[in-house]
LUMVEX-391346 format. One record per residue (C-alpha): residue in one letter; x, y, z. Coordinates in steps of 0.001 Angstrom, whole numbers, padded with zeros to 6 digits, always signed. Layout:
N
aXYZ;...
// end
This chain:
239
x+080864+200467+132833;x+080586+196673+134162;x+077483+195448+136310;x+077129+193435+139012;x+076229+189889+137804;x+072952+190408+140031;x+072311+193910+138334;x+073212+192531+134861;x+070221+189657+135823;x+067396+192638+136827;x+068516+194885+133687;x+068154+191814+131618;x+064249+191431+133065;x+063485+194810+132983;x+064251+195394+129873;x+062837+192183+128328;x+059673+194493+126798;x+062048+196217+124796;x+063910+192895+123215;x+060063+191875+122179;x+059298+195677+121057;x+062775+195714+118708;x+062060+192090+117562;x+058544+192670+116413;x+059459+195663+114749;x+062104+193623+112234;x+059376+192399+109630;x+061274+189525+108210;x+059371+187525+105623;x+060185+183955+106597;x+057839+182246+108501;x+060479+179531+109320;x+061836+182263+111647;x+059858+181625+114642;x+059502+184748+116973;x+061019+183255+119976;x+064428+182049+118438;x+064793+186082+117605;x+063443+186636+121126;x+066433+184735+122386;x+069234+186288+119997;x+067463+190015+121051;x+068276+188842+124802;x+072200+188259+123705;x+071800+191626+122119;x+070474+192904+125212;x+073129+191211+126595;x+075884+192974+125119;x+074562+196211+125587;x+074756+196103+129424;x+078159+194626+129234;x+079562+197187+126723;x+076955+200725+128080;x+078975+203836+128861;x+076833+206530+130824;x+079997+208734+130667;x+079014+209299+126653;x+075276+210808+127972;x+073230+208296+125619;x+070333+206719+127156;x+070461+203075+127928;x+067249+202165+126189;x+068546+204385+122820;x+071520+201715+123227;x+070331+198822+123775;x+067769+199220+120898;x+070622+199343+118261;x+072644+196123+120090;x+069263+194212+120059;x+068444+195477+116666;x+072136+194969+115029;x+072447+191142+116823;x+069444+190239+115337;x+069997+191345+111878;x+073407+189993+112205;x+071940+186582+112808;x+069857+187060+110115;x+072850+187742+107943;x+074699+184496+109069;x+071580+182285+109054;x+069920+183348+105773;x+072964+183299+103229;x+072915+181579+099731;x+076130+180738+098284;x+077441+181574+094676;x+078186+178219+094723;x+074828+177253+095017;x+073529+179832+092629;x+076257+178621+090233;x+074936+174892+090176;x+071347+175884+090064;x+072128+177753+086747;x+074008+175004+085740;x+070888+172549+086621;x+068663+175371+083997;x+071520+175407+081656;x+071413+171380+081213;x+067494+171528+081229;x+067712+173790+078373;x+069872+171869+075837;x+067959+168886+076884;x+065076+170606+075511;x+066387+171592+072516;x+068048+168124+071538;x+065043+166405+072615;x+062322+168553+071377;x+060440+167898+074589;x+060471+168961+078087;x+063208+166289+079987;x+062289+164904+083296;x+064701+165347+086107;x+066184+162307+085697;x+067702+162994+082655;x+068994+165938+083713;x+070758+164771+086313;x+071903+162072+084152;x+073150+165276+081809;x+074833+166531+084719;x+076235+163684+086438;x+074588+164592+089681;x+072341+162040+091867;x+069566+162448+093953;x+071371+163884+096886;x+072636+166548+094861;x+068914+167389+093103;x+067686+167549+096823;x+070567+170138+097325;x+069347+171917+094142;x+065644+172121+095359;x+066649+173418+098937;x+068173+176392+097128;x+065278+177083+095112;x+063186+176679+098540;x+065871+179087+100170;x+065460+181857+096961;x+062011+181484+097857;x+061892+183123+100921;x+062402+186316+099062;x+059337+186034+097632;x+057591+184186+094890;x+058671+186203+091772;x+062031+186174+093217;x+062301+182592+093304;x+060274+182240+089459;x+061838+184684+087535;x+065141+185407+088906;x+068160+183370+087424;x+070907+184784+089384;x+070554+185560+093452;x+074470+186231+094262;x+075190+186164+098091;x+070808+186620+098682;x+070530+187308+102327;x+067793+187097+104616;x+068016+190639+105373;x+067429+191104+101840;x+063503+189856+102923;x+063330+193063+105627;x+060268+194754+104307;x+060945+197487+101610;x+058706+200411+101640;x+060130+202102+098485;x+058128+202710+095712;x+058208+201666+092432;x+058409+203488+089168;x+055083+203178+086560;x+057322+201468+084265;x+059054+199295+087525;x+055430+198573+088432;x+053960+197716+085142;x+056345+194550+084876;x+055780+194192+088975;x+051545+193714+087898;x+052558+191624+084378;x+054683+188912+086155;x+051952+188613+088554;x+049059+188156+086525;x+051507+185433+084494;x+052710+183895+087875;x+048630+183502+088274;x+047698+182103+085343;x+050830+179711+085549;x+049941+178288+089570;x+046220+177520+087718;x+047955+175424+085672;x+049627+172999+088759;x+048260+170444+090644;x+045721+170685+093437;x+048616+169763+096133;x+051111+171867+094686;x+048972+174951+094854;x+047934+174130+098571;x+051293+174275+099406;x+051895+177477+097337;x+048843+178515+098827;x+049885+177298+102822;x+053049+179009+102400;x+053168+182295+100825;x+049567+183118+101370;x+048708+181382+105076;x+052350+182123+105756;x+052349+179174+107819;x+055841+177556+108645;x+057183+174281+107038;x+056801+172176+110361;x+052782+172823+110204;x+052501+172158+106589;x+054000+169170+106924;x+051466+168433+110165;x+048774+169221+107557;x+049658+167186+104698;x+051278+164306+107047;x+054551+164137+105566;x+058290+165336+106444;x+059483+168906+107062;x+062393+168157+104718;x+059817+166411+101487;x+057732+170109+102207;x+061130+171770+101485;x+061722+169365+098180;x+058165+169553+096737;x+058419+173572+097154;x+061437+173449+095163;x+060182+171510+092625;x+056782+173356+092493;x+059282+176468+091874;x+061275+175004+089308;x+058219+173963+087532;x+056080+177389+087328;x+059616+178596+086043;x+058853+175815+083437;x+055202+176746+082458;x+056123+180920+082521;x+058664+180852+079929;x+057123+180046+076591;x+053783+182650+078377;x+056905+185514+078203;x+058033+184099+075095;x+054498+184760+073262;
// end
């Protein structure tokens, strides 16, 4: 059934409560996300759900149009949120190099040797600590103890009300109380930004209005503040 352009415009108003009711219903932890860009993707979904309604199949409109706003949201989600195996692959490769540095040097090696180990320059670190920053978004122990996060997706970050098993949640409370102990150990700026992020759940564009610098240098020193607890946990696991 095809609308009117005029009656496609008063659907569209009419039923702009239910876009916001779907949207803030999709729990997504990101705080990049801001709720208006979804607003405005939930309207497309909207959208397509007047273009494409049949009342000859007896399902009410709003039943409809809550699964088009829903699905064109977590579509965009899909598309938007997506970290490559290619990325994965050189961010293993970056922990690979780090390791035999360590061993042959008997000392923890600063980035620029390891770059230097894998013929990379500072464009291509930047690239490396985006993806950490991107694994991130999962959440913390996600981004600290995970090595491998084939094809991670932001819909992967939808809120998961599953429960764990004792022994699932016994390693769950252990890598927290180490992930704990480890942030104690960083910087006061480092853990503000920890702290601004995952706790305040702010977005990067107003922790970079509170410490005065770039969006993209939040991005890098999140990266690196990620790559580093993964530096101070291992030997704790290792005890």
């Amino acid at each position: 059934m095809s609308y009117p352009q005029s009656d496609q415009d008063s659907l569209i108003i009419k039923y702009l409560p239910l876009v916001k009711r779907v949207v803030g219903r999709i729990e997504v932890k990101d705080s990049e996300y801001e709720k208006e860009d979804l607003l405005s993707v939930g309207v497309m979904g909207l959208m397509d759900a007047i273009k494409k309604y049949d009342n000859k199949k007896q399902v009410p409109f709003e039943a409809y149009a809550t699964l088009r706003i829903r699905g064109t949201v977590i579509d965009e989600l899909r598309k938007s949120g997506r970290v490559s195996r290619d990325k994965i692959a050189k961010l293993n490769q970056y922990y690979s190099a780090k390791e035999d540095l360590e061993k042959r040097l008997v000392r923890t090696p600063d980035e620029s040797e390891i770059c230097e180990e894998l013929g990379i320059g500072d464009k291509e670190l930047y690239k490396l600590h985006e993806t950490v920053h991107y694994l991130s978004k999962i959440s913390l122990e996600s981004a600290v103890y995970s090595k491998n996060g084939d094809d991670i997706q932001l819909i992967d970050m939808v809120e998961d009300n599953n429960t764990f098993s004792p022994e699932e949640q016994y390693v769950k409370n252990e890598e927290k109380e180490v992930l704990s102990m480890a942030i104690s150990k960083l910087k006061d700026r480092e853990r503000i930004i920890l702290n601004l992020y995952y706790v305040e759940e702010l977005p990067l564009k107003d922790i970079a209005y509170i410490l005065d610098i770039s969006i993209p240098r939040v991005s890098q020193i999140h990266g690196k503040v990620l790559i580093k607890l993964r530096q101070i946990i291992k030997p704790m696991l290792e005890e």
